[in-house]
KEPA-239363 format. One record per residue: residue in one letter; x, y, z of N, C-alpha, C in turn. Coordinates in steps of 0.02 Angstrom, whole numbers, plus 32768, in hexadecimal, padded with zeros to 4 digits. Each point is the difference from the previous one (the first is absolute). Layout:
% residues N
AXYZXYZXYZ/...
//
This chain:
% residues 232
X8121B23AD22580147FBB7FF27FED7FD4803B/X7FDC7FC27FF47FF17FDA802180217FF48051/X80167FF28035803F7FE58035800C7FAD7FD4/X7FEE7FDE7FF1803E7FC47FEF802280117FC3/X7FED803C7FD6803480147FBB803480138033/X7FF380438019803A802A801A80327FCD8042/X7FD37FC8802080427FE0801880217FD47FDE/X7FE57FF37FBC802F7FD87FD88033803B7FE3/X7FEB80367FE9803180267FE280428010804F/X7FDD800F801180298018803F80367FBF801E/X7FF47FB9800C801C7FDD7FFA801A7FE77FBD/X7FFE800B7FCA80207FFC7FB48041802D800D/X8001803E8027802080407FF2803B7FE98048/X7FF47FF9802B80117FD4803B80407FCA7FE2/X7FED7FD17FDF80357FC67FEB802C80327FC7/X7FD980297FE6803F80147FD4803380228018/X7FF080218034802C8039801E801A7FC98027/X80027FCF802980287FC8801C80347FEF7FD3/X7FE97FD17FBB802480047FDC802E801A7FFA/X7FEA804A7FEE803280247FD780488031804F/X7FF37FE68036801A7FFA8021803A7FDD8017/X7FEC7FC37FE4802F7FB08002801780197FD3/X7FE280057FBB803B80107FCF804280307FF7/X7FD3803A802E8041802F7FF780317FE38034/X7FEA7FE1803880317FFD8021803C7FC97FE8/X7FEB7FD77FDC802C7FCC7FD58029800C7FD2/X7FDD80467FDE8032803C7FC7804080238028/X7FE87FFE80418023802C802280477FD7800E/X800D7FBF801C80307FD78012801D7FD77FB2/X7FD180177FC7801C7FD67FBB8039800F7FF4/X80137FE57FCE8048802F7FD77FE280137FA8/X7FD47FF87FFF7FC47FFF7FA77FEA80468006/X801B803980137FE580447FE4801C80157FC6/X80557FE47FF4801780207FB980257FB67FDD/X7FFA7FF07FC680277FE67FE88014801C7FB6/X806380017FF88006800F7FCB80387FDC7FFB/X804080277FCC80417FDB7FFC802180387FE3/X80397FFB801D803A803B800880397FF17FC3/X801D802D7FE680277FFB7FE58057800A800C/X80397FD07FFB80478021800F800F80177FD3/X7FED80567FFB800880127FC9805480078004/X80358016800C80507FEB801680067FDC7FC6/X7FEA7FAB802C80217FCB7FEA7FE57FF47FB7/X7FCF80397FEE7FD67FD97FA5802380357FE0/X802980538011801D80277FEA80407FDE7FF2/X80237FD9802D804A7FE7800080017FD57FCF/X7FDB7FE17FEB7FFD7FC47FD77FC080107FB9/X7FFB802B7FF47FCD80297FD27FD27FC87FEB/X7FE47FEB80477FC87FD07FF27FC080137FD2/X7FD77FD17FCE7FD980157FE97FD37FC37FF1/X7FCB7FFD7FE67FCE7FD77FF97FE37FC9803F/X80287FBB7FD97FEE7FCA80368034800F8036/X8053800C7FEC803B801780337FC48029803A/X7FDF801B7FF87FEC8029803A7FE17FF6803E/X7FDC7FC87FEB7FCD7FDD803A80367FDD8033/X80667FF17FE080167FFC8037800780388039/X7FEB80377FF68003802A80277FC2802D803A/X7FD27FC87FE07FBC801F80177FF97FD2804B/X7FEF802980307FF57FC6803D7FA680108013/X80017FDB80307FAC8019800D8005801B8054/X7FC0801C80077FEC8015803B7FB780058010/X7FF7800780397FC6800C8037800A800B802F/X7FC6801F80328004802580347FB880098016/X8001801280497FDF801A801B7FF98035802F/X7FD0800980298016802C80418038800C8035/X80147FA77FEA802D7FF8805680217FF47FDF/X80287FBB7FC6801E7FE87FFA80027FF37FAF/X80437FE07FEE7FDF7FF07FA3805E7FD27FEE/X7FF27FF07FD280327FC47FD7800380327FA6/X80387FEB800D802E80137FC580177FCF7FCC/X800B7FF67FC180327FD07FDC8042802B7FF5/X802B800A800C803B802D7FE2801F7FD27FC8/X8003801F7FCC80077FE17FB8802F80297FCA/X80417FEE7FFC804280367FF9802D7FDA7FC3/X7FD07FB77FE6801C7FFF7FD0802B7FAB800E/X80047FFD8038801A7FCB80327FDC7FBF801B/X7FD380067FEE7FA07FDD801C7FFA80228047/X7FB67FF280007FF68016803580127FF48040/X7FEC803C802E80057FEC804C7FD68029802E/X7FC87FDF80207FCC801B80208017802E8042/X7FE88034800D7FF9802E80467FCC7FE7802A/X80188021803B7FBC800480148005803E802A/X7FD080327FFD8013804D800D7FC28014805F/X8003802980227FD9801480267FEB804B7FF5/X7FE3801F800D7FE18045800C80168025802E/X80017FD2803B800E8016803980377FD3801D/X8037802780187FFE804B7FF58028800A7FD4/X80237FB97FC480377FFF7FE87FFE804C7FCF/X7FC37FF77FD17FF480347FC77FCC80448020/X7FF7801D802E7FF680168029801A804F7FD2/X80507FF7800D803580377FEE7FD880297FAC/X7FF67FBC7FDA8003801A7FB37FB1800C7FE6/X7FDB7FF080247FCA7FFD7FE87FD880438020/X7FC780107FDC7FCA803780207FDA7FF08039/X80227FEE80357FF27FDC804C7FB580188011/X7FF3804F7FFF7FBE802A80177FD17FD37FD2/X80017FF37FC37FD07FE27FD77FEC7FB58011/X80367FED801180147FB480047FC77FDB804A/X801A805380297FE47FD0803C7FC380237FF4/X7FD980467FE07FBB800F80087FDB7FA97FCC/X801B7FF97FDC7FD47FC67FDD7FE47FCF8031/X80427FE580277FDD7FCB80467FE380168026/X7FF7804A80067FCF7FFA80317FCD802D7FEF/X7FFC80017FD97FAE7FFE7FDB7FE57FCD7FF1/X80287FC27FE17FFF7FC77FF77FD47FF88062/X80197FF6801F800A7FF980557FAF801F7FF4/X7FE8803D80067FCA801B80067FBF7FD77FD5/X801F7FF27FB87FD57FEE7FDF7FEA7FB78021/X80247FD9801F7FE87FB680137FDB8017803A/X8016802280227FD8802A80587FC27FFA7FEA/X7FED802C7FD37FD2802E7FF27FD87FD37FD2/X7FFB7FD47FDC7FE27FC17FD57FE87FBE8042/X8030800C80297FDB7FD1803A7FD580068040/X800380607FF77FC8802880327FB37FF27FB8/X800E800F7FBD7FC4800A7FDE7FCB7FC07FFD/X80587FD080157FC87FAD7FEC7FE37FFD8044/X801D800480337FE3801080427FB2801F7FFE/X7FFD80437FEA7FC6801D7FFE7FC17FEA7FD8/X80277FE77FBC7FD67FDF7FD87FDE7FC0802F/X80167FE7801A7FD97FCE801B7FD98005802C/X801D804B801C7FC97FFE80337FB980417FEF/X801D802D7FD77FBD80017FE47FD77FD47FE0/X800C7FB27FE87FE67FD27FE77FC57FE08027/X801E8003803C7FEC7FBD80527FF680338024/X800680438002800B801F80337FAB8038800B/X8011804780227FB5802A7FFB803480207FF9/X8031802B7FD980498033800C7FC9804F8026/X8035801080137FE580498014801580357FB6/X7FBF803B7FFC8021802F7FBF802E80298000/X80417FE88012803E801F801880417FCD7FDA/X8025800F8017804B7FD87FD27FE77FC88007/X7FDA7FCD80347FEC7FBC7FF47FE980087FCE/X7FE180177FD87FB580057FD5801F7FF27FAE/X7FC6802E7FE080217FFD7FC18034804D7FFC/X80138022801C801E8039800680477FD78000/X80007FD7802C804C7FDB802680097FE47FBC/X7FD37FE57FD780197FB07FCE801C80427FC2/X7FCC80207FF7802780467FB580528011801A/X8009801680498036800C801A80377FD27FF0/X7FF07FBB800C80487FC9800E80087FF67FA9/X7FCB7FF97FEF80077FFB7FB4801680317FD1/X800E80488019802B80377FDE80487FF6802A/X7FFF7FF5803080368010801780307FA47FDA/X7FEC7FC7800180107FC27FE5801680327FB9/X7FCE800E7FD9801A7FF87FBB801C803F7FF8/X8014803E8020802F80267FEA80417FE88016/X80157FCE804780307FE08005801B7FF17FDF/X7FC37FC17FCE80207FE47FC98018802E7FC5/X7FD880407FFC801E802B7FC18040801A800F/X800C800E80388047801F801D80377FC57FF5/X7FE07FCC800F803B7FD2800B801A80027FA0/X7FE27FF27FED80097FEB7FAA801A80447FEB/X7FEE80318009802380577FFA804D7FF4801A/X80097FED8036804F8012802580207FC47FDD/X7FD67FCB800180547FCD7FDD800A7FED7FB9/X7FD680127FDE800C80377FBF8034801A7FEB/X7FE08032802C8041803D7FF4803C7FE0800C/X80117FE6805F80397FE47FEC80157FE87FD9/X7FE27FCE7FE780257FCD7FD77FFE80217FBA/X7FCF80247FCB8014800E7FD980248041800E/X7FFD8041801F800580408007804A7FFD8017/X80067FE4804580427FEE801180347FCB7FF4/X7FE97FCD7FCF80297FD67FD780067FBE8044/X7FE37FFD802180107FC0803380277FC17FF1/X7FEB7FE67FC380077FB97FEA8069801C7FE7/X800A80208008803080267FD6803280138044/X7FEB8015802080368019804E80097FB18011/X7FBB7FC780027FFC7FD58035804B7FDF7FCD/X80037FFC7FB680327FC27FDF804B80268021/X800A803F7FE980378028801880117FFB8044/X7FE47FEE802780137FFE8055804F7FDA8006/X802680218019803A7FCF800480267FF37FBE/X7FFF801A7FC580127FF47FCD8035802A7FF4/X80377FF57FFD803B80278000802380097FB8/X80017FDB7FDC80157FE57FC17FC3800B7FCF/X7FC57FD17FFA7FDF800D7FD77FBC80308006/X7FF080117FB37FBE802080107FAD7FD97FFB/X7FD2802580127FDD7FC47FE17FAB804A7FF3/X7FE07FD37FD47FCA802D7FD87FC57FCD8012/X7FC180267FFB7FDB7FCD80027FE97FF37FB7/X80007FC07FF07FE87FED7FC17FB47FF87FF9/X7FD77FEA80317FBA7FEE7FF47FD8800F804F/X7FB580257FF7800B7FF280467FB0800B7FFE/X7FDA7FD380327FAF800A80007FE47FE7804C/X7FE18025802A7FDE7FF0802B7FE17FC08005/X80047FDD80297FFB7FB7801D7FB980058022/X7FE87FB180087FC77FF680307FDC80278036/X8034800D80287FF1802280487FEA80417FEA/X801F802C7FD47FF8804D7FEB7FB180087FEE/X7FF37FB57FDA7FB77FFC7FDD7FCC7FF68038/X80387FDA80307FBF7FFF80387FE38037802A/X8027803880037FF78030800F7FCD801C7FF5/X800280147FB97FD080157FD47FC07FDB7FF4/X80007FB7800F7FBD7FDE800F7FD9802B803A/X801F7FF0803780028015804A7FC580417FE3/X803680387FE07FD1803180027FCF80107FD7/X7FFC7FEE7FCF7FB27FDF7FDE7FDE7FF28022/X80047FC080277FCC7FC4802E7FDE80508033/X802F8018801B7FFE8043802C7FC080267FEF/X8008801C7FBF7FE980357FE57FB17FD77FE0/X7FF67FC37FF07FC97FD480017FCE7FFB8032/X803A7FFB80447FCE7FF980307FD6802C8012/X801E80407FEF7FFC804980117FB8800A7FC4/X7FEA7FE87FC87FD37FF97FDF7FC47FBE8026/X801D7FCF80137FC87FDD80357FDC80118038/X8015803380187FF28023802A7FC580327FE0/X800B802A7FD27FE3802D7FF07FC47FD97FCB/X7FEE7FC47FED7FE07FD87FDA7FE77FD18040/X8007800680467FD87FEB802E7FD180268015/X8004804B7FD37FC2802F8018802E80428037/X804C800B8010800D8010802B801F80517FDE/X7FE7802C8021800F80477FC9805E800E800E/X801F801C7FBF8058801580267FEC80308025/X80387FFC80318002800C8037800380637FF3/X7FE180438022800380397FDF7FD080287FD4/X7FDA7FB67FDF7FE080087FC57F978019801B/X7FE980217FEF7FC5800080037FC280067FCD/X7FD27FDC7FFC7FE2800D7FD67FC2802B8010/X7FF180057FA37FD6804180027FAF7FF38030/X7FF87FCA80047FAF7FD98038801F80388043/X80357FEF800B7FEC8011804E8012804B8008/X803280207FC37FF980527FF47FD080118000/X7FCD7FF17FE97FAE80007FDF7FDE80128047/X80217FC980237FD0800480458011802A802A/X80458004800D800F802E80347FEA803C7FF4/X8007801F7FAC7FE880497FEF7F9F7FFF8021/X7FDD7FC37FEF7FC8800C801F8001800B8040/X80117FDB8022800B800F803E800F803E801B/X804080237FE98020804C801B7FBF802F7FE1/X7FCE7FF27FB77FC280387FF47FE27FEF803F/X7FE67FCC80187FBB7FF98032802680248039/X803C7FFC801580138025803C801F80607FE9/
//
């Protein structure tokens, strides 16, 4: 491929991994990874709420990594929370999961702002054929988008596997119970999953700049070396 294709691809691949850097890090401080709405199931049992009666009992919620807001909704109108992670829910929640997400999250922005780094400078740059090179860009770009696959794997699970949205309404709840009524991954979760697409793209720009994966050999230079080892 020409040198002004491959420094446009290479700078194309460069802004995205910037990008997708800013973005995660903005997912990371959101409260838009889950939104659903909880149910008092108690207060709709005590009063054998049914149909429209029920939506007095439905409150809403969201959340994020650090922090998230509640409606608590018991039949009474509402009345908003506002909840922390740390360290309040700490006690009830799958903490090991909780904190591997941030900091993969943590790795994944690291590691998206070493690739845009490199990307640019194999763009402008002469890289050496070593981790500067294209060896380094296959590298940041597996290690970026399995981040991102890990991250979307662990808070998953929590949230559906370990019922999150469900401990977070119950916290402090002495009297009533509460269920989750509705519940679907938010903005930030999606951005994630952009993140590691864009990742796994670049990781194809690279290899569509002419640059072989990294391990891989082809049969030209098997060809040759076997000539080589007959003449000697």
């Amino acid at each position: 491929m020409p040198a002004p294709q491959k420094k446009l691809l290479f700078c194309t691949a460069g802004l995205l991994s910037l990008g997708c850097a800013l973005g995660a890090a903005a997912a990371v401080g959101s409260q838009l990874w889950v939104r659903g709405s909880v149910l008092c199931s108690t207060g709709a049992l005590l009063v054998n709420a049914s149909g429209p009666e029920l939506h007095k009992f439905i409150g809403a919620i969201q959340y994020g990594l650090f922090s998230g807001q509640r409606v608590r909704q018991c039949g009474l109108g509402g009345r908003p929370l506002q909840f922390s992670f740390f360290p309040d829910l700490l006690r009830i929640i799958p903490a090991s999961i909780h904190v591997s997400v941030i900091l993969f999250c943590t790795v994944l922005i690291v590691f998206a702002l070493v690739g845009a780094g490199f990307f640019m400078f194999n763009a402008f740059g002469s890289p050496y054929e070593t981790l500067h090179g294209p060896v380094g860009l296959y590298l940041w770009s597996f290690i970026s988008c399995s981040c991102g696959c890990l991250i979307m794997i662990l808070f998953s699970s929590e949230v559906k596997i370990h019922h999150l949205s469900e401990k977070i309404a119950n916290f402090k709840e002495g009297t009533f119970t509460f269920k989750t009524h509705s519940e679907q991954f938010a903005n930030s979760f999606w951005t994630i999953l952009a993140c590691s697409l864009v990742h796994f793209l670049n990781a194809l720009l690279i290899r569509f700049a002419g640059f072989e994966f990294p391990f891989s050999k082809s049969e030209e230079s098997g060809t040759i070396t076997g000539a080589v080892d007959l003449m000697y």
